[in-house]
BAROVEX-553783 format. One record per atom (N, C-alpha, C): residue in one letter; atom name; x, y, z. Coordinates in steps of 0.05 Angstrom, whole numbers, padded with zeros to 5 digits. Atoms other than C-alpha are relative to their C-alpha. Layout:
// residues N
{node 'A' 'CA' {X Y Z}};
...
***
This chain:
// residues 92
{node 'X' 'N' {00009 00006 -00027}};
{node 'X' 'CA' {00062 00015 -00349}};
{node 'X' 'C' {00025 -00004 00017}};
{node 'X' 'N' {-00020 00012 -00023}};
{node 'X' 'CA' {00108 00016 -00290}};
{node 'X' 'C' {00011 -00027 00009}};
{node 'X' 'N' {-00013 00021 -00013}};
{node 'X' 'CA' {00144 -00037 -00257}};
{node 'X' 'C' {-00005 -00004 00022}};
{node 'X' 'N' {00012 00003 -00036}};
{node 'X' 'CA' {00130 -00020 -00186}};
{node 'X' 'C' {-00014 00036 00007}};
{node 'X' 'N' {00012 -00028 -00012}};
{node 'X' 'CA' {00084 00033 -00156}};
{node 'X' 'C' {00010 00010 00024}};
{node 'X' 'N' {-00023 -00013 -00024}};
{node 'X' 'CA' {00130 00078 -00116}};
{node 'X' 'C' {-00019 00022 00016}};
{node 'X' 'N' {00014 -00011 -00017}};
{node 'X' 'CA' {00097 00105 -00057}};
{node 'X' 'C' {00018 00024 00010}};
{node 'X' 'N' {-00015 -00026 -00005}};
{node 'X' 'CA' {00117 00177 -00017}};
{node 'X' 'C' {00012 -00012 00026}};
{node 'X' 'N' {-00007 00003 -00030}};
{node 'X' 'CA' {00158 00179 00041}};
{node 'X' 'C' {-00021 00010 00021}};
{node 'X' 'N' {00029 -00009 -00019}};
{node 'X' 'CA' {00089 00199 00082}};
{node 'X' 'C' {-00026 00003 -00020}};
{node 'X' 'N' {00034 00001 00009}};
{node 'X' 'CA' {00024 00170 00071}};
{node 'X' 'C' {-00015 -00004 00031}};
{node 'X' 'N' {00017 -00014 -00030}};
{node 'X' 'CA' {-00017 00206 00119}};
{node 'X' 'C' {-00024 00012 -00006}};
{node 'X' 'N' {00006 -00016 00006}};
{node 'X' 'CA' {-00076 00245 00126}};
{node 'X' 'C' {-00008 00016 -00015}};
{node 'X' 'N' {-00001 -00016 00021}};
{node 'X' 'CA' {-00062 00299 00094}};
{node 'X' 'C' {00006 00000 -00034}};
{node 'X' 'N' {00004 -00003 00028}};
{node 'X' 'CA' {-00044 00272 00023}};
{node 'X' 'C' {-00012 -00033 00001}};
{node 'X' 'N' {00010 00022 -00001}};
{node 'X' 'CA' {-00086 00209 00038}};
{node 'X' 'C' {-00015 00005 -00029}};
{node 'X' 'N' {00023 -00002 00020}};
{node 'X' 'CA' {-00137 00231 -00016}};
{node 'X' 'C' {00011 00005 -00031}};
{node 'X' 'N' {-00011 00010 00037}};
{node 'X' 'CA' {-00090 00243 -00078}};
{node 'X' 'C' {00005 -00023 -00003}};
{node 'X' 'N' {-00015 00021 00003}};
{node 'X' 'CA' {-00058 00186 -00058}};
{node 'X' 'C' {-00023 -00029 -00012}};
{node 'X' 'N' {00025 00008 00006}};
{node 'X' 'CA' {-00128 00151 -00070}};
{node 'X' 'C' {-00010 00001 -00018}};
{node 'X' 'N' {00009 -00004 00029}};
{node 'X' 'CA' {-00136 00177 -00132}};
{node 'X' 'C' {00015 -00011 -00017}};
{node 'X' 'N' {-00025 00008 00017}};
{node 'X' 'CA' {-00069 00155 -00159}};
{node 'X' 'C' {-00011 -00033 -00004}};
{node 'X' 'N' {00004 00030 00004}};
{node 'X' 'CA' {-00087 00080 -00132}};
{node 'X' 'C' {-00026 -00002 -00019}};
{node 'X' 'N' {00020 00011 00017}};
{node 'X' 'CA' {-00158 00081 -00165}};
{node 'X' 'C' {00004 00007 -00029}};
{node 'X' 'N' {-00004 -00004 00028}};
{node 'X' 'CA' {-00132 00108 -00232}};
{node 'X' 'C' {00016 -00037 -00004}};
{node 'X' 'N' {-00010 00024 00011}};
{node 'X' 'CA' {-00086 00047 -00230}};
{node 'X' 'C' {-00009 -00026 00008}};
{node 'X' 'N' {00016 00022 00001}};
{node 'X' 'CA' {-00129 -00001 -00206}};
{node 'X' 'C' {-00020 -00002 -00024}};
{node 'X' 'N' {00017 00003 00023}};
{node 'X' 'CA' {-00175 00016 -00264}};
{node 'X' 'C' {00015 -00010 -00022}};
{node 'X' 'N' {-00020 00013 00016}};
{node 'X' 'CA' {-00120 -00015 -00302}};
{node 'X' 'C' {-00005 -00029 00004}};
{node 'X' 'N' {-00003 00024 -00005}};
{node 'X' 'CA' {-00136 -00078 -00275}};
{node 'X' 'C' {00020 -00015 00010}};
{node 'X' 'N' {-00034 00014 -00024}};
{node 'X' 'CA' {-00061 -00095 -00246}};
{node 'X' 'C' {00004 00024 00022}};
{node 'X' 'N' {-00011 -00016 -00012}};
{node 'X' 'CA' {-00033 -00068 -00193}};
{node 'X' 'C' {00030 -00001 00014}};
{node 'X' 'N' {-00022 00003 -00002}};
{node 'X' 'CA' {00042 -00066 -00198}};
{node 'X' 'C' {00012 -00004 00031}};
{node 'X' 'N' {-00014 -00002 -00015}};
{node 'X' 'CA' {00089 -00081 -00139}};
{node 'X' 'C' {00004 00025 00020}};
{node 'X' 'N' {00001 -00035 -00013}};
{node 'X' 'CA' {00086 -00021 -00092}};
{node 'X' 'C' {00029 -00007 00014}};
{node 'X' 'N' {-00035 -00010 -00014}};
{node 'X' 'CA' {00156 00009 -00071}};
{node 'X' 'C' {-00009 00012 00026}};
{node 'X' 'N' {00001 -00023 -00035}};
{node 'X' 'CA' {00144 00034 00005}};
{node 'X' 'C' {00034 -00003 00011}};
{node 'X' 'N' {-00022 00004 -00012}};
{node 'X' 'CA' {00218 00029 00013}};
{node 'X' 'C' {00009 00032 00005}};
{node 'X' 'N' {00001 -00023 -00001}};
{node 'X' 'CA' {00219 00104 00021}};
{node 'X' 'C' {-00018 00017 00025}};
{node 'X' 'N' {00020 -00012 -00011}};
{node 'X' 'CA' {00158 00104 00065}};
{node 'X' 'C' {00004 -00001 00034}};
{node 'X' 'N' {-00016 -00007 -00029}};
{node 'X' 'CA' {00181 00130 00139}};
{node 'X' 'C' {-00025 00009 00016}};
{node 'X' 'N' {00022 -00009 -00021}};
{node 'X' 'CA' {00117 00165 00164}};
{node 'X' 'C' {-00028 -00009 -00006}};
{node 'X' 'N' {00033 00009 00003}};
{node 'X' 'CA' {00041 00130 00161}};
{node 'X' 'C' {-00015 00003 00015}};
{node 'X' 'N' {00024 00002 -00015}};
{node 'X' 'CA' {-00013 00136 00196}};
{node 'X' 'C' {-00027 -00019 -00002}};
{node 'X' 'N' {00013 00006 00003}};
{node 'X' 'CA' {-00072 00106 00208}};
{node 'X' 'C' {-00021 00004 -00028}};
{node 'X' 'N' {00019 -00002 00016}};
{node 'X' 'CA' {-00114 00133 00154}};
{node 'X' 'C' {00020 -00007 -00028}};
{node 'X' 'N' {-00024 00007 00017}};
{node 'X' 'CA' {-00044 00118 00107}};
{node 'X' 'C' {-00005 -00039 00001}};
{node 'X' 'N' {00007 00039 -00004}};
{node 'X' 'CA' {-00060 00035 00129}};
{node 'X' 'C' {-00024 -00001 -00009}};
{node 'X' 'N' {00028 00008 00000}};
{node 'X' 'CA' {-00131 00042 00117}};
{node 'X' 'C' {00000 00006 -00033}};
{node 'X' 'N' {00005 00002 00019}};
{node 'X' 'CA' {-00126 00065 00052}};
{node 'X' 'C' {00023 -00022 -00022}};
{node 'X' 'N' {-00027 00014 -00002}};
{node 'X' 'CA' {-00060 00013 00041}};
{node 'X' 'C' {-00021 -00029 -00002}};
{node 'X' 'N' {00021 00021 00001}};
{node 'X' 'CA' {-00114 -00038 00063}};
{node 'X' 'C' {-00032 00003 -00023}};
{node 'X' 'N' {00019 00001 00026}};
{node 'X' 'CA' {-00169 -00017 00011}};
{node 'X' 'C' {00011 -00006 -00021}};
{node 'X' 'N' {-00019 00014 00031}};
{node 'X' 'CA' {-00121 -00030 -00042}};
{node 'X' 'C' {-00006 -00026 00008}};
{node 'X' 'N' {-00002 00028 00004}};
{node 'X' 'CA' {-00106 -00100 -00021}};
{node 'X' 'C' {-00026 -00011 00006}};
{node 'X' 'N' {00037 00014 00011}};
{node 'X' 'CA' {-00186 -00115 -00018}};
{node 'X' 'C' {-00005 00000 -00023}};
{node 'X' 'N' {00005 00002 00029}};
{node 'X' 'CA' {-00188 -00092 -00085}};
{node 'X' 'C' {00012 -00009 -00024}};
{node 'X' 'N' {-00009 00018 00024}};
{node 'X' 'CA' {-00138 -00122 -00115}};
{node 'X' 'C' {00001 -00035 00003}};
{node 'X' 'N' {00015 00030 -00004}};
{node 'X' 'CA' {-00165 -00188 -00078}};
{node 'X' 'C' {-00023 00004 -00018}};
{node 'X' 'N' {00020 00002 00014}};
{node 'X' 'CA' {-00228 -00171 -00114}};
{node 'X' 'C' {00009 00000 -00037}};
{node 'X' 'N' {00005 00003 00021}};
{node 'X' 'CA' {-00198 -00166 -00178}};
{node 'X' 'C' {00027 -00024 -00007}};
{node 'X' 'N' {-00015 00027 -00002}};
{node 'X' 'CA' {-00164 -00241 -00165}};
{node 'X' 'C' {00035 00004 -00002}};
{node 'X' 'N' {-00029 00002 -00007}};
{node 'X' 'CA' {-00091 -00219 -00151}};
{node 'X' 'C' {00006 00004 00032}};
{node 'X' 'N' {00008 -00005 -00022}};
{node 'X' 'CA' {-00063 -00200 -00090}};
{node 'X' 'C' {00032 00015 00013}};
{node 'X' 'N' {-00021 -00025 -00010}};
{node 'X' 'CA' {-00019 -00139 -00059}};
{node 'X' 'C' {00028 -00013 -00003}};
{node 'X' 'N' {-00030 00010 -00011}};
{node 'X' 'CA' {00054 -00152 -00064}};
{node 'X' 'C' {00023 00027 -00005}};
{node 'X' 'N' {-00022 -00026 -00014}};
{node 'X' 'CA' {00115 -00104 -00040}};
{node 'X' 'C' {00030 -00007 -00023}};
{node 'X' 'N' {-00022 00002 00009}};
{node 'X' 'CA' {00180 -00093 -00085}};
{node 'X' 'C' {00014 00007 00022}};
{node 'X' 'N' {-00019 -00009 -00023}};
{node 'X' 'CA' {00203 -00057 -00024}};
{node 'X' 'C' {-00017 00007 00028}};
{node 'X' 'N' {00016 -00012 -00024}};
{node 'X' 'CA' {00177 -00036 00047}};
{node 'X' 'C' {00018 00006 00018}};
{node 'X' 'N' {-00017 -00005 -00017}};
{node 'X' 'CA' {00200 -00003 00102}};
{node 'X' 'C' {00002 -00009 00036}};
{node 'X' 'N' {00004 00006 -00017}};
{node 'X' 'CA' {00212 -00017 00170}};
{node 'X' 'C' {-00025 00017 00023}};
{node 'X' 'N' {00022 -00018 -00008}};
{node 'X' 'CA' {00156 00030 00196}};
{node 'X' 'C' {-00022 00002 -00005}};
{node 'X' 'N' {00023 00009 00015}};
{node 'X' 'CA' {00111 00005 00148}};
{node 'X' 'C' {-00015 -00031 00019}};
{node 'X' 'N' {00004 00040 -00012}};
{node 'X' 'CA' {00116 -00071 00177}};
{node 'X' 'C' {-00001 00007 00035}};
{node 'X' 'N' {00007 -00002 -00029}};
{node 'X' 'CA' {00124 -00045 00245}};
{node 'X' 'C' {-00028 00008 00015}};
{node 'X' 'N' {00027 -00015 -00005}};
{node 'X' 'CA' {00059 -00004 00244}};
{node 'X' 'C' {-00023 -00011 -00007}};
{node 'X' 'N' {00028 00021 00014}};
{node 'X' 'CA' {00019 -00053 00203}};
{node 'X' 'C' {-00006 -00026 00022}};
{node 'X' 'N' {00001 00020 -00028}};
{node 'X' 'CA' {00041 -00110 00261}};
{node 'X' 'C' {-00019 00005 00016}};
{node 'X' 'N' {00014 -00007 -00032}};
{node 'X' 'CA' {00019 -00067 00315}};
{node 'X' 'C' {-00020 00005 00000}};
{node 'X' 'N' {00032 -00012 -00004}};
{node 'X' 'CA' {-00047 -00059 00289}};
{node 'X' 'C' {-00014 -00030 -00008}};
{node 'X' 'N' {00012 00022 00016}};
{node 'X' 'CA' {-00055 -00128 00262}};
{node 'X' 'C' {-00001 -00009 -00023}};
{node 'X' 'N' {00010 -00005 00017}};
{node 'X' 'CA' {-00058 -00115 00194}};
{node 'X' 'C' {00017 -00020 -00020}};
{node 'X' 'N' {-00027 00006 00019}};
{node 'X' 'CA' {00015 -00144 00164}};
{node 'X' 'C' {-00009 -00020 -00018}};
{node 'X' 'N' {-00002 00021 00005}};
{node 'X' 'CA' {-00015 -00209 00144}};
{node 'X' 'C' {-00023 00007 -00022}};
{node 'X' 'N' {00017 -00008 00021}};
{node 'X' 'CA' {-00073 -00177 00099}};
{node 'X' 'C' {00012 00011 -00016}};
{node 'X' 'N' {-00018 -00020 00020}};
{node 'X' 'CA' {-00020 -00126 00071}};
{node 'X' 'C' {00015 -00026 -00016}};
{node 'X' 'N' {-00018 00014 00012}};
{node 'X' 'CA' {00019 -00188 00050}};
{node 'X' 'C' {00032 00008 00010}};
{node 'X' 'N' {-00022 -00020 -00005}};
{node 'X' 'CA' {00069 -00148 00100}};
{node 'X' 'C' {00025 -00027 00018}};
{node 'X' 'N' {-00010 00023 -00021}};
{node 'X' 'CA' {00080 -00218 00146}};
{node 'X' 'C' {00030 -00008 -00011}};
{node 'X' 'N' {-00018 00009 00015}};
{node 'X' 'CA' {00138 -00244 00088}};
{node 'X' 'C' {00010 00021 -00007}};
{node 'X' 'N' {-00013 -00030 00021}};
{node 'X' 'CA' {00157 -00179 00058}};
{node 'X' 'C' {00028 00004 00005}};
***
């Protein structure tokens, strides 16, 4: 098992839906390691939304999101929508 789940430099869109597959394989693990977004430069909305279904689900399975790394684009974009403090992005 990994150490930290290393995310792409662009979660967007367009690979929103592997990227969705990757998290629910390792959520069916029951942990969900440290995510590396220290790489991650381009997101979008539908890149936060599925960013934010993780951290519901790994509230539902009594832990709760945490960042080995993040980027400034990540925290900037999660702010401006509100979001940072659900991501666990507020301290990061």
């Amino acid at each position: 098992m990994a150490d930290t789940f290393e995310l792409p430099d662009a979660l967007v869109i367009q690979n929103v839906t592997e990227w969705k597959e990757r998290f629910v394989t390792q959520l069916a693990t029951g942990r969900m390691p440290p995510l590396d977004a220290g790489l991650l430069k381009d997101v979008d909305t539908a890149g936060l939304q599925l960013l934010l279904a993780v951290a519901t689900e790994t509230e539902k399975q009594g832990s709760q999101l945490s960042w080995a790394a993040t980027s400034a684009e990540l925290r900037d974009f999660a702010k401006a929508l509100g979001v940072d403090t659900h991501l666990s992005l507020a301290s990061a």
